[in-house]
C-alpha positions as semicolon CSV with decimal commas, in nm:
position;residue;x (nm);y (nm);z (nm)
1;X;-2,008;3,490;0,893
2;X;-1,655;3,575;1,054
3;X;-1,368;3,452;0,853
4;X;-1,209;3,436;1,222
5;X;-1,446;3,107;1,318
6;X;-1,324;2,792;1,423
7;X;-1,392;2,548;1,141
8;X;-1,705;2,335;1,234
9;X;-1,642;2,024;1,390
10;X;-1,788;1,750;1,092
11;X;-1,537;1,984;0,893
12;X;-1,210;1,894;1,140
13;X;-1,322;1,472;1,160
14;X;-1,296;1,548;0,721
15;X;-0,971;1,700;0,788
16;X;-0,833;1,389;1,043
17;X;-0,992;1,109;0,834
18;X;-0,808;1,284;0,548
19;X;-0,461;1,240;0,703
20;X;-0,540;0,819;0,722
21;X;-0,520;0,823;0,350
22;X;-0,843;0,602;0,333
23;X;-0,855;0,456;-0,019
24;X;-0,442;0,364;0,063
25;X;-0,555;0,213;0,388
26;X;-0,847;0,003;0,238
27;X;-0,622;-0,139;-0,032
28;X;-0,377;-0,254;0,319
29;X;-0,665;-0,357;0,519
30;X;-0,815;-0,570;0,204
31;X;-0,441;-0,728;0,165
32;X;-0,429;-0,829;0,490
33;X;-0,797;-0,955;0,502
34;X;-0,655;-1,234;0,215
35;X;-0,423;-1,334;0,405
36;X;-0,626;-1,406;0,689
37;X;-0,877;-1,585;0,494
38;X;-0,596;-1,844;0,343
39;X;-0,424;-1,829;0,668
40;X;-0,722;-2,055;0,778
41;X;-0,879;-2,395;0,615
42;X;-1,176;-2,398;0,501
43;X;-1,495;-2,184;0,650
44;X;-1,354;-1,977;0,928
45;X;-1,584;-2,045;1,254
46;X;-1,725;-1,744;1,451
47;X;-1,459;-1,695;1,706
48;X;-1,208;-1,677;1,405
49;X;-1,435;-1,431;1,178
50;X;-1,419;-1,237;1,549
51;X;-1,027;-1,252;1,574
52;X;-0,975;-1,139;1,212
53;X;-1,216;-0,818;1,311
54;X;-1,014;-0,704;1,591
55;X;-0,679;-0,788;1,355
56;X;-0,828;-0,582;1,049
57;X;-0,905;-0,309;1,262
58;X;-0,589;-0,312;1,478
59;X;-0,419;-0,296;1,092
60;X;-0,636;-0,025;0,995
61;X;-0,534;0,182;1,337
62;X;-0,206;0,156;1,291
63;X;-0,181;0,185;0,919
64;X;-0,348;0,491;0,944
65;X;-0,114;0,650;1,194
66;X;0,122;0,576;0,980
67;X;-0,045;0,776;0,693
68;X;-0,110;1,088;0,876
69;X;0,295;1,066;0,994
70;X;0,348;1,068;0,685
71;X;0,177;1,387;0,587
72;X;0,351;1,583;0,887
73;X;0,719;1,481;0,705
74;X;0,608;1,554;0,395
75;X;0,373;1,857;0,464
76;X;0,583;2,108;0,255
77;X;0,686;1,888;-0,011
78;X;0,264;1,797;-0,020
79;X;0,233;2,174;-0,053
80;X;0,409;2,194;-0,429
81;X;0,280;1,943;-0,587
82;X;-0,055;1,868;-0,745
83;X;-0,194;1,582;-0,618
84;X;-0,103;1,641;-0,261
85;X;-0,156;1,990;-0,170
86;X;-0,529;1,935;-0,119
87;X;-0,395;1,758;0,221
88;X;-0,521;1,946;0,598
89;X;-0,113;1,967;0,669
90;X;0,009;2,127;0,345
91;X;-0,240;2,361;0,390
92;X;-0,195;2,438;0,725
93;X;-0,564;2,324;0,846
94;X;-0,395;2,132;1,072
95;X;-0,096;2,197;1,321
96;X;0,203;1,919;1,364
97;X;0,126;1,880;1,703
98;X;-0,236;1,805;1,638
99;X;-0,152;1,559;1,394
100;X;0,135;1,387;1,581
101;X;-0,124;1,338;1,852
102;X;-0,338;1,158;1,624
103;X;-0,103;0,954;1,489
104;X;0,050;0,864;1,823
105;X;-0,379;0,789;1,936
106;X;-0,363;0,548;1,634
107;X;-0,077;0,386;1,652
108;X;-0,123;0,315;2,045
109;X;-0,469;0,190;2,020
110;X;-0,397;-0,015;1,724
111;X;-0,091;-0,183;1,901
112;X;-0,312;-0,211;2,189
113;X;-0,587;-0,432;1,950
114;X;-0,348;-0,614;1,856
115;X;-0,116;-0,736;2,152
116;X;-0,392;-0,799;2,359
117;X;-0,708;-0,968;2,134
118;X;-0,486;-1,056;1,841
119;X;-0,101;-1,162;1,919
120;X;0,216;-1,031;1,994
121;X;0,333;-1,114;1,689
122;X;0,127;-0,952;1,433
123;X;0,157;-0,649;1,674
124;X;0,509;-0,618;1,675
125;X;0,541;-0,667;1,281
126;X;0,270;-0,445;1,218
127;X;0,438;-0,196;1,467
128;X;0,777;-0,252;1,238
129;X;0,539;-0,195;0,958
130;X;0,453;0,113;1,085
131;X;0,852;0,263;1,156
132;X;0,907;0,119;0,819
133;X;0,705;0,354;0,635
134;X;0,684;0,613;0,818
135;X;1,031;0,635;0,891
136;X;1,273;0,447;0,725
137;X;1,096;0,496;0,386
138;X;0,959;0,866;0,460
139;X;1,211;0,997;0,651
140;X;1,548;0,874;0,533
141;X;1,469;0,705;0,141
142;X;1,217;0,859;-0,023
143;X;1,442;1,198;-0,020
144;X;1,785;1,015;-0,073
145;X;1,744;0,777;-0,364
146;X;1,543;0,700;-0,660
147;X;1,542;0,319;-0,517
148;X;1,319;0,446;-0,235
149;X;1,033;0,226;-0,377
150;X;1,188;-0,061;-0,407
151;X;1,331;-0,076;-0,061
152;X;1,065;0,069;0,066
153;X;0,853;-0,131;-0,077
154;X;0,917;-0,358;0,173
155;X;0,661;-0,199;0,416
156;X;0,381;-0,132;0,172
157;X;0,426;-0,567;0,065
158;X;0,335;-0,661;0,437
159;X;-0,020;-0,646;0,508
160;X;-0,094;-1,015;0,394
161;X;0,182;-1,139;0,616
162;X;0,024;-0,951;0,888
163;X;-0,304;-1,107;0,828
164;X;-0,119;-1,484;0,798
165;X;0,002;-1,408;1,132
166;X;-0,273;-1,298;1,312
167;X;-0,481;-1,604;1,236
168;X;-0,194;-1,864;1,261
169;X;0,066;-1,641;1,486
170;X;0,334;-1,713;1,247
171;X;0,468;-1,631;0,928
172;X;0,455;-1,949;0,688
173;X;0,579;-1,938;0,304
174;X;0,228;-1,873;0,173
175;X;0,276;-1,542;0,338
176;X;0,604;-1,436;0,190
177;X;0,471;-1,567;-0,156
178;X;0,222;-1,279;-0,105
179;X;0,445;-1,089;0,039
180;X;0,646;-1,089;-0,307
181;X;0,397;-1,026;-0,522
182;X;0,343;-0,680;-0,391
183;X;0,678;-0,606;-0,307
184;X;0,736;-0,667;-0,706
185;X;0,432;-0,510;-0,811
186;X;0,462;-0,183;-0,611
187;X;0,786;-0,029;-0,830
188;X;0,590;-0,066;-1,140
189;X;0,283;0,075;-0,965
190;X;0,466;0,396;-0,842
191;X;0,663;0,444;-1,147
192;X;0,336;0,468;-1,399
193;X;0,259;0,732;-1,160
194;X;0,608;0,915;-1,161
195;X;0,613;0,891;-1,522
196;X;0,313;1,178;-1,593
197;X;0,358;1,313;-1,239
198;X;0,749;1,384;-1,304
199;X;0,708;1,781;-1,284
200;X;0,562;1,739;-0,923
201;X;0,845;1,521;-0,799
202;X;1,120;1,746;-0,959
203;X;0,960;2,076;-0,830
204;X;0,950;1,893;-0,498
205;X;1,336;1,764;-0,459
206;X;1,201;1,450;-0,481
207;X;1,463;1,185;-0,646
208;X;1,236;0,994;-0,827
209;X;1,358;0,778;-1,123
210;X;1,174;0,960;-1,361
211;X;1,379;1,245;-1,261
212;X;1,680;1,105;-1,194
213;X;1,757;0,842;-1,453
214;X;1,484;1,000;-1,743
215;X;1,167;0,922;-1,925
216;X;1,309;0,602;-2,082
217;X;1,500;0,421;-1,829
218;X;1,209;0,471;-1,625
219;X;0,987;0,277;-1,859
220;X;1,225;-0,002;-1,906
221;X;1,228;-0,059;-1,578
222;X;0,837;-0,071;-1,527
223;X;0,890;-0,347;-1,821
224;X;1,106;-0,556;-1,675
225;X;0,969;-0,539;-1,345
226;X;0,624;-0,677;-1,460
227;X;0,783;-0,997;-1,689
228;X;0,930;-1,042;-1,324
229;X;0,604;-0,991;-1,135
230;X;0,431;-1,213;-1,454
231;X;0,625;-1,498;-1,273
232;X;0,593;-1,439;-0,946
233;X;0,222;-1,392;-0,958
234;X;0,235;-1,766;-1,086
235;X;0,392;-1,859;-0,746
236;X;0,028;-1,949;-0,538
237;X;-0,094;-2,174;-0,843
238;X;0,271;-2,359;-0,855
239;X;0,323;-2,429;-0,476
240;X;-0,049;-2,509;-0,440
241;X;-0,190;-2,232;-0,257
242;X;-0,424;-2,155;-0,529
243;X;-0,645;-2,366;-0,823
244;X;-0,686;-2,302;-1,216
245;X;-0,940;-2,008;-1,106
246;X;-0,682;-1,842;-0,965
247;X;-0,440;-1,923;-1,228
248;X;-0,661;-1,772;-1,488
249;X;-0,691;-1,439;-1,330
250;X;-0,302;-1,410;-1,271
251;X;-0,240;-1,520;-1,631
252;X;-0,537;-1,250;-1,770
253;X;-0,398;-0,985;-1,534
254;X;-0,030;-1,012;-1,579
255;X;-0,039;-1,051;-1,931
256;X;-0,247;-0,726;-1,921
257;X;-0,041;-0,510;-1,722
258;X;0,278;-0,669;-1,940
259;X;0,118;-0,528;-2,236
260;X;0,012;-0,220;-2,114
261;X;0,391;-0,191;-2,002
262;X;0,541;-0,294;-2,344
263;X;0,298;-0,006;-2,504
264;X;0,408;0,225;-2,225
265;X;0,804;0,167;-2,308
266;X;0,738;0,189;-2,734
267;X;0,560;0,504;-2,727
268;X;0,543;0,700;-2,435
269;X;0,219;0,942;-2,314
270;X;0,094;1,067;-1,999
271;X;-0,243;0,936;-2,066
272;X;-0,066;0,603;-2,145
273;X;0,128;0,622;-1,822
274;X;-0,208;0,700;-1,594
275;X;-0,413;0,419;-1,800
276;X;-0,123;0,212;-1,664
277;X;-0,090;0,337;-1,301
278;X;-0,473;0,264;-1,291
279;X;-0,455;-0,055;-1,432
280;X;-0,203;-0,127;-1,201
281;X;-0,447;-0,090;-0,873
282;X;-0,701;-0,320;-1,079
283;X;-0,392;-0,570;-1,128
284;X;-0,355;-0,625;-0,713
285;X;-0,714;-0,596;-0,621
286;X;-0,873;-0,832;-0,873
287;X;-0,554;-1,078;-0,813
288;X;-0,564;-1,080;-0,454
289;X;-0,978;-1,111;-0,485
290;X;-0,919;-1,453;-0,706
291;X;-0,731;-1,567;-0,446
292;X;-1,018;-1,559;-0,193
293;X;-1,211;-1,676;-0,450
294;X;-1,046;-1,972;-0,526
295;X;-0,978;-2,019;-0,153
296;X;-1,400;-2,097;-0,092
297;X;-1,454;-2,231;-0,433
298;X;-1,270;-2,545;-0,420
């Protein structure tokens, strides 16, 4: 067979699904999903199982142009390291102007979803969503200081308020609450992941903490951040969001990820530091899944 044959075509819909980041997109999609399901009382009738549909899909449009933006910015720092240079546009599978294309499909029939079945509001936040990360965060932060995470955290915290305000078109405190807890959670997260990943991020200019402030800053500051997010994570049960089923699963998984912190900052490994990352992801997902637990339990 010619090496000079255009790839098939199941093998280029791989290569665009790729650029969405799925697993990153499912995580945002499930976020928001939680806080459409506590954004309404009770069992949700048809026409509002129907809105939150349209809204998860609009979120998952969007969401994904903003992933496969992201990979055209960071295409040659994807190329040097590791865990990124699998991607179509660090290896060159796919073109810039392909890519922008898709993004700019996404992002316009996303916004469309959303302005016209959902509301204008959760369009226009998820739309600032979507400049947030891609820009702000990609663009100007993530190669300029080793606080990118935390401010850019911001964006990657805002799925549940955008599924609050597509059921209720507004954004009450319930939302921010969740809003907090991943805007706390996500330095930790990406900072488990810097730790054993730190070679990457150096070889690729990247001005990660890890690399900028060492090894054991770095873990002190994944400490600290968790007795914070230990609190925070309290915050549903305390302004009555949430019941004692909730509250166990926050107190089980925040005194886990505390401890696999404190082990983490007395005696540092890589293995340690990826047992923690992971942990991490099983920290949000079973937290936020207690949540809409509790919501139809009681």
């Amino acid at each position: 067979m010619s090496a000079n044959l255009s790839p098939a075509p199941l093998s280029v819909l791989r290569q665009f699904y790729a650029l969405t980041k799925p697993r990153v997109v499912q995580l945002i999609v499930f976020c928001a999903l939680i806080g459409m399901v506590l954004a309404v009382p009770g069992v949700p009738t048809w026409a509002e199982v129907r809105l939150g549909l349209i809204a998860c899909a609009g979120i998952w449009l969007v969401a994904g142009a903003a992933a496969a933006f992201n990979c055209i910015v960071e295409k040659g720092i994807d190329a040097k390291m590791k865990r990124t240079a699998w991607r179509p546009t660090a290896q060159g599978e796919l073109g810039d102007r392909q890519t922008l294309l898709f993004s700019a499909v996404l992002c316009a029939t996303g916004s469309a979803l959303l302005y016209l079945w959902v509301n204008p509001l959760t369009m226009w936040l998820t739309f600032a969503t979507f400049v947030g990360y891609a820009v702000v965060y990609t663009v100007i932060l993530k190669p300029l200081t080793p606080q990118n995470i935390v401010i850019g955290g911001a964006s990657g915290a805002m799925p549940p308020v955008l599924g609050w305000a597509a059921m209720a078109g507004n954004v009450g405190p319930e939302a921010l609450i969740l809003f907090l807890i991943i805007f706390l959670w996500t330095p930790p997260h990406f900072w488990a992941l810097a730790l054993y990943r730190v070679e990457d991020y150096r070889k690729a200019g990247l001005p990660m903490l890890p690399v900028t402030h060492g090894n054991e800053f770095t873990r002190l500051m994944v400490l600290l951040y968790t007795f914070i997010l230990f609190a925070v994570c309290l915050m549903p049960y305390i302004y009555g969001m949430s019941s004692w089923i909730y509250l166990i699963a926050a107190l089980g998984l925040s005194f886990g990820f505390c401890l696999y912190a404190f082990r983490l900052w007395r005696n540092y490994s890589d293995e340690l530091a990826r047992k923690t990352f992971r942990f991490s992801l099983i920290h949000l997902s079973v937290l936020f899944a207690a949540l809409l637990v509790d919501h139809y339990a009681l």
